[in-house]
CHARMM internal coordinates of N, CA and C (Angstrom, degrees):
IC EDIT
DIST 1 N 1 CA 1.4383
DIST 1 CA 1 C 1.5209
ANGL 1 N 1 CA 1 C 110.11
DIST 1 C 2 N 1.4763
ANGL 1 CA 1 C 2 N 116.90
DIHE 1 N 1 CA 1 C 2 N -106.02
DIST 2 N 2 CA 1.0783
ANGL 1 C 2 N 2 CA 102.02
DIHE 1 CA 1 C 2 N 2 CA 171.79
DIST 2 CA 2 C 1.6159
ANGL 2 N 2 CA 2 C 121.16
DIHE 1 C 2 N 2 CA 2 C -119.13
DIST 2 C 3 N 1.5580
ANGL 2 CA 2 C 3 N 130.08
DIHE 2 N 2 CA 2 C 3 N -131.71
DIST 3 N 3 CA 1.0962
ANGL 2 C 3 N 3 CA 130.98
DIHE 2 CA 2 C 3 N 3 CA -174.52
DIST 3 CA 3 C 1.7518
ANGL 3 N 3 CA 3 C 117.65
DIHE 2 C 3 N 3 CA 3 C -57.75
DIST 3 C 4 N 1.0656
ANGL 3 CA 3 C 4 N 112.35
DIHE 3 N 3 CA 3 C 4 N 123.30
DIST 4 N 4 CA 1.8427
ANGL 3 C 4 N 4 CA 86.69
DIHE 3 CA 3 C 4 N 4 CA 172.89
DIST 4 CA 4 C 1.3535
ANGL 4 N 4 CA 4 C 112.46
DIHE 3 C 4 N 4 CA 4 C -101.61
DIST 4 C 5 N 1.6937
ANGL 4 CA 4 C 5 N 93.24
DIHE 4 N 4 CA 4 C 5 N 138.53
DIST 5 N 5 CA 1.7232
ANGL 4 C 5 N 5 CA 95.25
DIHE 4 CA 4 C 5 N 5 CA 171.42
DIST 5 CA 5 C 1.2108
ANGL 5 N 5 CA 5 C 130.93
DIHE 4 C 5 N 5 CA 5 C -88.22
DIST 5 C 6 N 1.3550
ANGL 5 CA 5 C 6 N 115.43
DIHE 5 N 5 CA 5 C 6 N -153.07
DIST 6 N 6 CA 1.3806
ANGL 5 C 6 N 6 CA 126.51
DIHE 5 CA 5 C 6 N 6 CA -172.59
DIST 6 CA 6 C 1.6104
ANGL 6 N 6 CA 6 C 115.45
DIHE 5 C 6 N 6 CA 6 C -64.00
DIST 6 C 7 N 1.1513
ANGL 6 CA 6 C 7 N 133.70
DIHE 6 N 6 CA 6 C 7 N 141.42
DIST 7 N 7 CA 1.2992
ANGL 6 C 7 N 7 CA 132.45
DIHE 6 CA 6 C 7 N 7 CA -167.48
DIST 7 CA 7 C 1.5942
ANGL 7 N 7 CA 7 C 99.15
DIHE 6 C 7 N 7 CA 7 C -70.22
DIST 7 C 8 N 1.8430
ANGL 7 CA 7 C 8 N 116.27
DIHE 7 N 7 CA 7 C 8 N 130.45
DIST 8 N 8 CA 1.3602
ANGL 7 C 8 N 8 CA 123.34
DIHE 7 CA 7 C 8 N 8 CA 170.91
DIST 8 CA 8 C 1.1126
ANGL 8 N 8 CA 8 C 115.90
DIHE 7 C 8 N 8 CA 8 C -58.76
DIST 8 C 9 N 1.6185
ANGL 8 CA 8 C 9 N 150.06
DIHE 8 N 8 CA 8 C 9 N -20.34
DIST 9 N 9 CA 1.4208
ANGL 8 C 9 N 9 CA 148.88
DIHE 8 CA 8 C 9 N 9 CA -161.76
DIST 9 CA 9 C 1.6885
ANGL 9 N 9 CA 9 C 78.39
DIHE 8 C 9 N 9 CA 9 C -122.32
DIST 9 C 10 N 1.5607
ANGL 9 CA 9 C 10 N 107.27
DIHE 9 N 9 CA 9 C 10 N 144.49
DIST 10 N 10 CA 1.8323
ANGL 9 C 10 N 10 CA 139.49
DIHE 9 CA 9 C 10 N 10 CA 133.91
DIST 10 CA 10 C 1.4382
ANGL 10 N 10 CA 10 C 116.24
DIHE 9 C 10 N 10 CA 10 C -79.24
DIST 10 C 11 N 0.9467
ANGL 10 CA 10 C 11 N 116.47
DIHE 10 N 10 CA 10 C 11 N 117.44
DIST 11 N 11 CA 1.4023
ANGL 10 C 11 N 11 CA 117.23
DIHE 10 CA 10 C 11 N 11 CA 164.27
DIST 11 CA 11 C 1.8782
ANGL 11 N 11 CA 11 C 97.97
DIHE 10 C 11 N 11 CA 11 C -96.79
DIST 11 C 12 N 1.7839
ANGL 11 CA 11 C 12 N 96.08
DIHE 11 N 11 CA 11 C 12 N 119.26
DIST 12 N 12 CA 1.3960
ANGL 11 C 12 N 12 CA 107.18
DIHE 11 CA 11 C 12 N 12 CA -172.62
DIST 12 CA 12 C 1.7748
ANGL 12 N 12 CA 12 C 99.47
DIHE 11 C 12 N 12 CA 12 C -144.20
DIST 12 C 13 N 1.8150
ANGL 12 CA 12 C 13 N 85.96
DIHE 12 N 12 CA 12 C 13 N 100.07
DIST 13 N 13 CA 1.7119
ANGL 12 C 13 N 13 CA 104.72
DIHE 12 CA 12 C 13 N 13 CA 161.27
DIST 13 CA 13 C 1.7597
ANGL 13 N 13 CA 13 C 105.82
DIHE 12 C 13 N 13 CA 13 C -30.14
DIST 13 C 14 N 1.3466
ANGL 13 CA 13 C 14 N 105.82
DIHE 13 N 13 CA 13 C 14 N 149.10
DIST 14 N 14 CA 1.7917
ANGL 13 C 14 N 14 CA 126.16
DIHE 13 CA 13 C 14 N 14 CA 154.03
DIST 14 CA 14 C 1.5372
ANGL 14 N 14 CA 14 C 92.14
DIHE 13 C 14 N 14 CA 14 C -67.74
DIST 14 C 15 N 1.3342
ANGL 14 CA 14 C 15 N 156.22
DIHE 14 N 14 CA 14 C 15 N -52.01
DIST 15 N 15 CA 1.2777
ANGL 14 C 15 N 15 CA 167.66
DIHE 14 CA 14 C 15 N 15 CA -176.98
DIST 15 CA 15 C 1.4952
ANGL 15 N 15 CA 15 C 93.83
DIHE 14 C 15 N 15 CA 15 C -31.86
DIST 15 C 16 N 1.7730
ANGL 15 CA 15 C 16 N 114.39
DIHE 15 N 15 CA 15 C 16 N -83.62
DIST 16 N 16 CA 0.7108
ANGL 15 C 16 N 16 CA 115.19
DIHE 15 CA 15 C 16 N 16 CA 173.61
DIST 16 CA 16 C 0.8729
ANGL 16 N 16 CA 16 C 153.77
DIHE 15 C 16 N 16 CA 16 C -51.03
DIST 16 C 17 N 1.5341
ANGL 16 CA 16 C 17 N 131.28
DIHE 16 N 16 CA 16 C 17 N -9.24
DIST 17 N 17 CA 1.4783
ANGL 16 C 17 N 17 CA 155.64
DIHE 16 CA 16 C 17 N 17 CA -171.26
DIST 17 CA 17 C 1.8088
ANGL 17 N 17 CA 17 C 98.34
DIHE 16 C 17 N 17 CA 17 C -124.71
DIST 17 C 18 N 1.0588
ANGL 17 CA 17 C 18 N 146.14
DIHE 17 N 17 CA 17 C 18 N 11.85
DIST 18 N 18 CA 1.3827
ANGL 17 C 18 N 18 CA 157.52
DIHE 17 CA 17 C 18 N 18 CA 126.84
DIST 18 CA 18 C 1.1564
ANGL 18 N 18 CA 18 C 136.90
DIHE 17 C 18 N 18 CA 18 C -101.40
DIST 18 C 19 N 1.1324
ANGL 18 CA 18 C 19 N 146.70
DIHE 18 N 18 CA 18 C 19 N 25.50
DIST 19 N 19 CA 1.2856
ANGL 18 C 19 N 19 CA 139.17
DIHE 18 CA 18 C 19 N 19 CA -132.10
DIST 19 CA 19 C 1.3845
ANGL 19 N 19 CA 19 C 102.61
DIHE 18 C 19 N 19 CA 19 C -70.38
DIST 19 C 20 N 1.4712
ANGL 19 CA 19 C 20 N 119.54
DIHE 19 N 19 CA 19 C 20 N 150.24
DIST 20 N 20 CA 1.4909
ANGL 19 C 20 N 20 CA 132.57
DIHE 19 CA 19 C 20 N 20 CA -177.60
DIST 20 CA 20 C 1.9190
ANGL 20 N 20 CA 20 C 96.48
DIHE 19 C 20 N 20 CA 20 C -52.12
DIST 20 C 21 N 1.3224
ANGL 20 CA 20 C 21 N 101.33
DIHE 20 N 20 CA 20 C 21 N 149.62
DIST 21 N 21 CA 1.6925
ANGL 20 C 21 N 21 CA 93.51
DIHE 20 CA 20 C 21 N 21 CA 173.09
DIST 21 CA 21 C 1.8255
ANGL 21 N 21 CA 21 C 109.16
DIHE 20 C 21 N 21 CA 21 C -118.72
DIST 21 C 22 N 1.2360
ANGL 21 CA 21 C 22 N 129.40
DIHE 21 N 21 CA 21 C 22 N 141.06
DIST 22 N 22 CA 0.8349
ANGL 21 C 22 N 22 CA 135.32
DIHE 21 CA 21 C 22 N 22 CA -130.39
DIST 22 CA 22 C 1.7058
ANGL 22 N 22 CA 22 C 89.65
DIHE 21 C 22 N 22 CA 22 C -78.75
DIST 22 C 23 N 1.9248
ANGL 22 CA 22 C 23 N 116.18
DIHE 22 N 22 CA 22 C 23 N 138.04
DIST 23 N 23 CA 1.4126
ANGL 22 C 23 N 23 CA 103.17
DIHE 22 CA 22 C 23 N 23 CA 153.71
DIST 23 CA 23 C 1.5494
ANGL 23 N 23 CA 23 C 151.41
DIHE 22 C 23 N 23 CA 23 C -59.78
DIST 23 C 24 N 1.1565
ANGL 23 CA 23 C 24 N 107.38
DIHE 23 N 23 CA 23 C 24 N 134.81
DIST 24 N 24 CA 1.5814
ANGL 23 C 24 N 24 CA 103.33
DIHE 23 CA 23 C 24 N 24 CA -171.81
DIST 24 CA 24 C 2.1697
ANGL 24 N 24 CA 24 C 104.16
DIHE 23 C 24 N 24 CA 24 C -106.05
DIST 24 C 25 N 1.1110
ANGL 24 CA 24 C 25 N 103.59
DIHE 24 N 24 CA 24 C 25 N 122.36
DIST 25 N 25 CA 1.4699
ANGL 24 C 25 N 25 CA 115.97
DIHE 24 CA 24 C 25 N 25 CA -167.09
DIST 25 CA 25 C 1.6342
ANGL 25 N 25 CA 25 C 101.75
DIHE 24 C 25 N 25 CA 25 C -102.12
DIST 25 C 26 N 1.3671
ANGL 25 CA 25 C 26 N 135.86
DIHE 25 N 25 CA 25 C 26 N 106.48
DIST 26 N 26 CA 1.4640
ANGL 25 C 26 N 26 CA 121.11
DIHE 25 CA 25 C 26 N 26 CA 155.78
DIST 26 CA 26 C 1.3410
ANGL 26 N 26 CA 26 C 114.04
DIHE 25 C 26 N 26 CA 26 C -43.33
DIST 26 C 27 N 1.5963
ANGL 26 CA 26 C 27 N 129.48
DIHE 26 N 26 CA 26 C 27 N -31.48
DIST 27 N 27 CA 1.2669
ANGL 26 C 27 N 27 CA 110.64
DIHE 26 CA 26 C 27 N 27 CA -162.67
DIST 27 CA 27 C 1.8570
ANGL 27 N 27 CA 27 C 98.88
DIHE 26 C 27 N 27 CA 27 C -140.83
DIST 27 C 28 N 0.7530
ANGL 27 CA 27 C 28 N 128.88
DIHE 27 N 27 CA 27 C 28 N 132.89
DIST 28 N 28 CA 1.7759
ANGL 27 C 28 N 28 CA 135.15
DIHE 27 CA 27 C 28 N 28 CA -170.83
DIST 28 CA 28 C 1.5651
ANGL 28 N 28 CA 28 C 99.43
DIHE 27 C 28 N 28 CA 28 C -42.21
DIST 28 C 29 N 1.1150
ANGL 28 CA 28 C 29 N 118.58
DIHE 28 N 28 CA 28 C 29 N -59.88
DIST 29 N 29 CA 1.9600
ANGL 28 C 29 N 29 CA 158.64
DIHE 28 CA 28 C 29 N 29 CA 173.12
DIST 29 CA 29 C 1.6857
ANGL 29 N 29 CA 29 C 93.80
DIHE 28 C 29 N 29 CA 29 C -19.79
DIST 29 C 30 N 1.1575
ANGL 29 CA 29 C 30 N 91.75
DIHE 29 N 29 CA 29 C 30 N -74.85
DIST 30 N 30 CA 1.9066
ANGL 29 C 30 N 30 CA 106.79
DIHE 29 CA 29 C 30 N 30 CA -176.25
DIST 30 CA 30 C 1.7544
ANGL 30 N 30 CA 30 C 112.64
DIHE 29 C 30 N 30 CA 30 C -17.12
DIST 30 C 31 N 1.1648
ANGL 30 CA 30 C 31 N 99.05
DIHE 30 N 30 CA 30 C 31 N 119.77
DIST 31 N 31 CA 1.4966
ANGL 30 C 31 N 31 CA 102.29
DIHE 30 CA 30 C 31 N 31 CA 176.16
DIST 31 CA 31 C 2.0544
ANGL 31 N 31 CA 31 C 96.23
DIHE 30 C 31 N 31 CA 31 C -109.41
DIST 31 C 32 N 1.3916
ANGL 31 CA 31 C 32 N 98.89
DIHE 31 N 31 CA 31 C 32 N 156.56
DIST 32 N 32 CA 1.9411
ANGL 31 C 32 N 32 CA 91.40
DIHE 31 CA 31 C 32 N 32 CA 168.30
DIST 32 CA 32 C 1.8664
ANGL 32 N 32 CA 32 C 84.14
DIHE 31 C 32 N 32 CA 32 C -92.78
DIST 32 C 33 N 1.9025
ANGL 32 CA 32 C 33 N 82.47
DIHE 32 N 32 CA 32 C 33 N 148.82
DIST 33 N 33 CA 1.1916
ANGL 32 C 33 N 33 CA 103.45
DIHE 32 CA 32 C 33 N 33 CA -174.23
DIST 33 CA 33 C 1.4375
ANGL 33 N 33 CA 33 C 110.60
DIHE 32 C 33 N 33 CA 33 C -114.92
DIST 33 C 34 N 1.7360
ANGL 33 CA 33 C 34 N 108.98
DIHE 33 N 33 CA 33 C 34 N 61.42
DIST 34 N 34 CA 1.6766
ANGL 33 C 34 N 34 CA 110.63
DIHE 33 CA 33 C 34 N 34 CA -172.74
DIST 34 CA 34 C 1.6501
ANGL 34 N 34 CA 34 C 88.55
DIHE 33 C 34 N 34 CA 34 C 179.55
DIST 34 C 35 N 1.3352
ANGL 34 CA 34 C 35 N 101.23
DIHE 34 N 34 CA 34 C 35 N 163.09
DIST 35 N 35 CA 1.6340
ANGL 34 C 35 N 35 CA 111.94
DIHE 34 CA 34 C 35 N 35 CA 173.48
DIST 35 CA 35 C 1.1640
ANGL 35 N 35 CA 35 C 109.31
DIHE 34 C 35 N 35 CA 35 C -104.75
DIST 35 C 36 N 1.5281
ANGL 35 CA 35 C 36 N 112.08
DIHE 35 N 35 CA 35 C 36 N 121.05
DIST 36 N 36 CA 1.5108
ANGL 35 C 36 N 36 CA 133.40
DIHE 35 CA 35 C 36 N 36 CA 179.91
DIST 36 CA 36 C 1.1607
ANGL 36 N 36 CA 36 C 105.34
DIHE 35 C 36 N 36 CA 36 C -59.27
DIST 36 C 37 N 1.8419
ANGL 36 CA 36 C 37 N 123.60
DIHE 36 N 36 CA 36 C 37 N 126.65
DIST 37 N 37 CA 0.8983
ANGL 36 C 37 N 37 CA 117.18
DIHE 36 CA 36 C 37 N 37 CA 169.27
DIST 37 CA 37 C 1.6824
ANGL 37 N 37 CA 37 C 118.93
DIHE 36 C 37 N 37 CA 37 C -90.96
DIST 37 C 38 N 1.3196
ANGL 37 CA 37 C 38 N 119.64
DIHE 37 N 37 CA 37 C 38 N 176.05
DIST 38 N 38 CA 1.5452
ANGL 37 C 38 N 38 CA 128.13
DIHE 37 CA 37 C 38 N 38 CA -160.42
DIST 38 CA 38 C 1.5178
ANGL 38 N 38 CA 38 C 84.75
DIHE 37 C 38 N 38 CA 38 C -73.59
DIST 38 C 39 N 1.4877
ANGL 38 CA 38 C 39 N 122.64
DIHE 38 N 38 CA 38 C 39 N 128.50
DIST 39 N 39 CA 1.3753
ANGL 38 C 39 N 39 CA 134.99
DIHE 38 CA 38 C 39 N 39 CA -170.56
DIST 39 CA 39 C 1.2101
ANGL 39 N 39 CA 39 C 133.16
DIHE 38 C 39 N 39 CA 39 C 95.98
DIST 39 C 40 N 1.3927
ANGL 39 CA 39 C 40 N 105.15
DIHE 39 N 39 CA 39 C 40 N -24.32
DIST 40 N 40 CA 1.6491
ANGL 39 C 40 N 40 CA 133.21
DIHE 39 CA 39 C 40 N 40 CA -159.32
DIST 40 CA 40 C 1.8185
ANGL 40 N 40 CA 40 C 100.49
DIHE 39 C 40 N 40 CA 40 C -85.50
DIST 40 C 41 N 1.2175
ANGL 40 CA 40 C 41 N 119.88
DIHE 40 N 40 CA 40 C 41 N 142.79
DIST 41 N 41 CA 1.6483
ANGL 40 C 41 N 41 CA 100.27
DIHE 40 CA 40 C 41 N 41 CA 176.05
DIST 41 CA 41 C 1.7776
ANGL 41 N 41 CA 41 C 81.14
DIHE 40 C 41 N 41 CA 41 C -177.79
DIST 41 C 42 N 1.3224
ANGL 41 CA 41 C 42 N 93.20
DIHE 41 N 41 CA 41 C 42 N 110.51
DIST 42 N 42 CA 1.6620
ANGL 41 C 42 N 42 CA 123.51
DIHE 41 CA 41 C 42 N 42 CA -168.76
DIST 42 CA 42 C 1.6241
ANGL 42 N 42 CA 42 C 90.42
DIHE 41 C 42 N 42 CA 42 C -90.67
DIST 42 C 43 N 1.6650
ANGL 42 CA 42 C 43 N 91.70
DIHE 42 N 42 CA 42 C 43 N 142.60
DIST 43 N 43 CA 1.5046
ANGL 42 C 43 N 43 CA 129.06
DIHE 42 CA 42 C 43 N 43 CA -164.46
DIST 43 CA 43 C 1.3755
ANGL 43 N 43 CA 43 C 120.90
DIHE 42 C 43 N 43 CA 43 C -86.97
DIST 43 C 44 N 1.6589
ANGL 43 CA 43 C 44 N 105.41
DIHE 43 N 43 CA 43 C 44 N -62.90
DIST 44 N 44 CA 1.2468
ANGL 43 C 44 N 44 CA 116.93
DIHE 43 CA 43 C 44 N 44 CA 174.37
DIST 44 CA 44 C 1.8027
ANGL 44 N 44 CA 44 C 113.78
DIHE 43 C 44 N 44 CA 44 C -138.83
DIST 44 C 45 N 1.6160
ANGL 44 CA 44 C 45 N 91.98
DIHE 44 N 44 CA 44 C 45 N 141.88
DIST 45 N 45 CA 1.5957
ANGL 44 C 45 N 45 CA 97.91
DIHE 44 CA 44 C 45 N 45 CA 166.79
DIST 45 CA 45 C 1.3317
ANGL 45 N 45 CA 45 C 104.74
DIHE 44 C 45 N 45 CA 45 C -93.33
DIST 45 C 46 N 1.4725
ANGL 45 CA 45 C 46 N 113.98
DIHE 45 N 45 CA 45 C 46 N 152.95
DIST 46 N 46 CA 2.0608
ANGL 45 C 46 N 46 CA 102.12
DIHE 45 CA 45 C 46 N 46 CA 163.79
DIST 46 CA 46 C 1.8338
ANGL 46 N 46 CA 46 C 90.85
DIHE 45 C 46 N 46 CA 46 C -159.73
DIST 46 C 47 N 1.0285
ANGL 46 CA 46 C 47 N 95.65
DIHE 46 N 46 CA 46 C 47 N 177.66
DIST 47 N 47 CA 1.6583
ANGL 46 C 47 N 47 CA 121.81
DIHE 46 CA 46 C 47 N 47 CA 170.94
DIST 47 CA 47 C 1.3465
ANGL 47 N 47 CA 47 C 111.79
DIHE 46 C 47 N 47 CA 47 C -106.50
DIST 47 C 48 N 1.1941
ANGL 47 CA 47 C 48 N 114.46
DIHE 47 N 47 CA 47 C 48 N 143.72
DIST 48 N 48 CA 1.5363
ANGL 47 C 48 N 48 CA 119.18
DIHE 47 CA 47 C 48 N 48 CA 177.01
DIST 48 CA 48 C 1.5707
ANGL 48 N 48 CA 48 C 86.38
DIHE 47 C 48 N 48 CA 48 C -132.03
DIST 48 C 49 N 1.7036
ANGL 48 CA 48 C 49 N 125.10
DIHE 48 N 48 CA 48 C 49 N 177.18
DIST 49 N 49 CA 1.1962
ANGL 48 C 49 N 49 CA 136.01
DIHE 48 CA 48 C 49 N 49 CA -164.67
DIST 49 CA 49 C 2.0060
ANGL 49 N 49 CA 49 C 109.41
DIHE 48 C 49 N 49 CA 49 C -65.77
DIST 49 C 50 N 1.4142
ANGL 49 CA 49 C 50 N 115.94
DIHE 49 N 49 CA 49 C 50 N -42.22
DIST 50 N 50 CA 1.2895
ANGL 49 C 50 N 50 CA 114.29
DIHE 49 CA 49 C 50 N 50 CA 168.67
DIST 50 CA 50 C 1.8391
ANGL 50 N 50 CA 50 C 112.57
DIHE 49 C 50 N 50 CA 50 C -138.86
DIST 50 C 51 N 1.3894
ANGL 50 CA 50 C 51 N 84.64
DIHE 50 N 50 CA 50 C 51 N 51.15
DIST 51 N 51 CA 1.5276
ANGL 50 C 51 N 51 CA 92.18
DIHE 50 CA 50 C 51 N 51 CA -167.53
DIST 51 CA 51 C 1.4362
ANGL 51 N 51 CA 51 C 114.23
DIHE 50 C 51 N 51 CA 51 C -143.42
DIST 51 C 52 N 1.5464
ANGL 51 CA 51 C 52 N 120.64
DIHE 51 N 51 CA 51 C 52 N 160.91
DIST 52 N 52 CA 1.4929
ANGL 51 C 52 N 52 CA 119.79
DIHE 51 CA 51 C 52 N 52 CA 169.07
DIST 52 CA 52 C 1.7182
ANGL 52 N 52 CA 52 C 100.95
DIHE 51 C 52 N 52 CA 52 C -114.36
DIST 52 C 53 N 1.1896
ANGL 52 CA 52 C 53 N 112.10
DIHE 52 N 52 CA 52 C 53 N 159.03
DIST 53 N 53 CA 1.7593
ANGL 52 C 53 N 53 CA 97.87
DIHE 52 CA 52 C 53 N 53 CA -164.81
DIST 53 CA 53 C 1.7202
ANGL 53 N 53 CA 53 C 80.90
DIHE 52 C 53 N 53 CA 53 C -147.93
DIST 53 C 54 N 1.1983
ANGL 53 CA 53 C 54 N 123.85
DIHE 53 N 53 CA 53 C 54 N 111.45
DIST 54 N 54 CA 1.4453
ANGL 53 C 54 N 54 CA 142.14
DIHE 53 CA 53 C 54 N 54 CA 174.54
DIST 54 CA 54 C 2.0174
ANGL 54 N 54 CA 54 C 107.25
DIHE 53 C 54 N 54 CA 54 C -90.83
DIST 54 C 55 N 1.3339
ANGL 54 CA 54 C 55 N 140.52
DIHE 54 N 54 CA 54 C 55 N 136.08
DIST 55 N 55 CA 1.4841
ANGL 54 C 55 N 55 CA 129.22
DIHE 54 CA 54 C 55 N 55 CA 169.28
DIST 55 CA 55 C 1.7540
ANGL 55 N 55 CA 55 C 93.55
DIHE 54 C 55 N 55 CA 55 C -132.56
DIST 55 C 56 N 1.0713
ANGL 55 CA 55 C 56 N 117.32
DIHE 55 N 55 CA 55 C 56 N 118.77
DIST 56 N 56 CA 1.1679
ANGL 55 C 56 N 56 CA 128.88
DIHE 55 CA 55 C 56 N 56 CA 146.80
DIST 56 CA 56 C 1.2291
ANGL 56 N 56 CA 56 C 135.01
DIHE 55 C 56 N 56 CA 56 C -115.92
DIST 56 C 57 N 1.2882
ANGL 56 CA 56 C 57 N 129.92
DIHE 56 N 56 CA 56 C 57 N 158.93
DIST 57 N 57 CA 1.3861
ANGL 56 C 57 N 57 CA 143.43
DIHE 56 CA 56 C 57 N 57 CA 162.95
DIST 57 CA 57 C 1.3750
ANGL 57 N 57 CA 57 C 101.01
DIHE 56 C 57 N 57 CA 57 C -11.63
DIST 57 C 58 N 1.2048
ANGL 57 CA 57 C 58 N 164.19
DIHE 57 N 57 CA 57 C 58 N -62.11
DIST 58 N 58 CA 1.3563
ANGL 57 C 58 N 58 CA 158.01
DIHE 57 CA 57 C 58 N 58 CA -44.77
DIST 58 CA 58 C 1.5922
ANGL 58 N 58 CA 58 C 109.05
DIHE 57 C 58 N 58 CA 58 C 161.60
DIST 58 C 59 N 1.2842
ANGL 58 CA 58 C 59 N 96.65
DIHE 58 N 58 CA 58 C 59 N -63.91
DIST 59 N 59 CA 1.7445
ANGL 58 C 59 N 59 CA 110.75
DIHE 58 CA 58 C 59 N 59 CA -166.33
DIST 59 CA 59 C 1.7133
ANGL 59 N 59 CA 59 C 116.01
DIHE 58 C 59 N 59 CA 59 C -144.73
DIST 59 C 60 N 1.2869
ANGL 59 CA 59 C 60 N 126.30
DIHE 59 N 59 CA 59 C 60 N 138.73
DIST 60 N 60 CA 1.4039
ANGL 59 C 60 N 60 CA 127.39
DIHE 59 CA 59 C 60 N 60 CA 143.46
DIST 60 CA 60 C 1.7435
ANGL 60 N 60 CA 60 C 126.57
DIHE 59 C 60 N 60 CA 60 C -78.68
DIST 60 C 61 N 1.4125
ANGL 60 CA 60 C 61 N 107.17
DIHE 60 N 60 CA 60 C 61 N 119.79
DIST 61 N 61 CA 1.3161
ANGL 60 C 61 N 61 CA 117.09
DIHE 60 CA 60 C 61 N 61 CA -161.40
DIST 61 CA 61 C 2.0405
ANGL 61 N 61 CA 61 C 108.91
DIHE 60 C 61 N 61 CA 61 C -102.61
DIST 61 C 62 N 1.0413
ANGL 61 CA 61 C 62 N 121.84
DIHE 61 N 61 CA 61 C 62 N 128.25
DIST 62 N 62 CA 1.2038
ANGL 61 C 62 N 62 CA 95.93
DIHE 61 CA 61 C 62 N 62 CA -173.78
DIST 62 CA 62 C 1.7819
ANGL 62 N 62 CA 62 C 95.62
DIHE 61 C 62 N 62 CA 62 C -139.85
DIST 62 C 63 N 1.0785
ANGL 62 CA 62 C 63 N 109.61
DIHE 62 N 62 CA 62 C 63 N 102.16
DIST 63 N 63 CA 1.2509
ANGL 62 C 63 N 63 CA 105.61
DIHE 62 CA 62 C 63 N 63 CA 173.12
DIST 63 CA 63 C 1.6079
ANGL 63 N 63 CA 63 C 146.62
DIHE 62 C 63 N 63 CA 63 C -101.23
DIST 63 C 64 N 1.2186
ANGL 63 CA 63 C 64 N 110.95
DIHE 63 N 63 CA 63 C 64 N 117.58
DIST 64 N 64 CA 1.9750
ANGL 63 C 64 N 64 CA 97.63
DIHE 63 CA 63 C 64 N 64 CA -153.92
DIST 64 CA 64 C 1.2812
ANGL 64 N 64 CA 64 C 102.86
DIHE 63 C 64 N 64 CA 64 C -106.02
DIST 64 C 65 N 1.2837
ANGL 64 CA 64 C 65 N 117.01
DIHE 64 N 64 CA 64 C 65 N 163.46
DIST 65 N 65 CA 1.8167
ANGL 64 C 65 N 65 CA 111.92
DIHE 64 CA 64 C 65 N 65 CA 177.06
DIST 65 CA 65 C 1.3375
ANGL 65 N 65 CA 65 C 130.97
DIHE 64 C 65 N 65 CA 65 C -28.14
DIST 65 C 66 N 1.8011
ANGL 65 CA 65 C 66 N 103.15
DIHE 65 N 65 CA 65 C 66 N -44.26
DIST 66 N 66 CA 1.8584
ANGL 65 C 66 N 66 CA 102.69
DIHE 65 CA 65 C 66 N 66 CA 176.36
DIST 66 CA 66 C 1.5433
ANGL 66 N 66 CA 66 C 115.97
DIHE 65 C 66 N 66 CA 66 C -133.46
DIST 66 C 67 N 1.4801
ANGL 66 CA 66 C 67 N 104.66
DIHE 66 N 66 CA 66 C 67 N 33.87
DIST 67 N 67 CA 1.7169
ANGL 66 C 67 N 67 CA 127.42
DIHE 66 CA 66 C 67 N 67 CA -179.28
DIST 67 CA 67 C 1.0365
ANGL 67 N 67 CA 67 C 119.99
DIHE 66 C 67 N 67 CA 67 C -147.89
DIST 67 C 68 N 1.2027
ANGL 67 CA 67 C 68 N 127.66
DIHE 67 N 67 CA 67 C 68 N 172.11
DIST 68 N 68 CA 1.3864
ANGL 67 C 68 N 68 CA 124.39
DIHE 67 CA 67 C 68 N 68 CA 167.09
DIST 68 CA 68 C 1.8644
ANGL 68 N 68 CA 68 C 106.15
DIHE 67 C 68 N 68 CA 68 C -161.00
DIST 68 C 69 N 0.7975
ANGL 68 CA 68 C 69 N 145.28
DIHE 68 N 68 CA 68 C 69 N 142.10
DIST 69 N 69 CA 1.6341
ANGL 68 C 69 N 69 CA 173.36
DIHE 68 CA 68 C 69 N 69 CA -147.04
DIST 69 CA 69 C 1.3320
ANGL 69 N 69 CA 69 C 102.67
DIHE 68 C 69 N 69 CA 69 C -129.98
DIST 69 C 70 N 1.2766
ANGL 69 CA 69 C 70 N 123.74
DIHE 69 N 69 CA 69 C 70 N 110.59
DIST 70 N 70 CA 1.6971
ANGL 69 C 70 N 70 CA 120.15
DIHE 69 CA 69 C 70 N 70 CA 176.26
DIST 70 CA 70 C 1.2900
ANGL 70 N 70 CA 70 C 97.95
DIHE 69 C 70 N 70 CA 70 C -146.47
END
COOR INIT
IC SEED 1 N 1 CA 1 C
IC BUILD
């Protein structure tokens, strides 16, 4: 018939409509101390007094010399 337009449906990723937000590290050094899961994309590293303290999307991670909090 005539011209065809633009397709009626968007196909729009969760990706795209969340985007990961960038990490913030107190210290350059900081490694995450856990395996990111598929979706998962951790926020901030920091130090606490005998602790590593991980925040992601997902979970608060808190890890101490002979424990850990997940």
């Amino acid at each position: 018939m005539g011209e065809e337009g633009p397709p009626s449906l968007e196909y729009i990723q969760a990706k795209d409509l969340f985007p990961p937000k960038e990490l913030v590290k107190e210290e350059e050094n900081l490694q995450v101390p856990f395996t990111v899961l598929q979706g998962e994309g951790v926020e901030f590293l920091g130090r606490a007094a005998d602790a590593l303290i991980a925040i992601s999307n997902y979970r608060l991670h808190i890890k101490f010399k002979d424990s850990v909090i997940n």
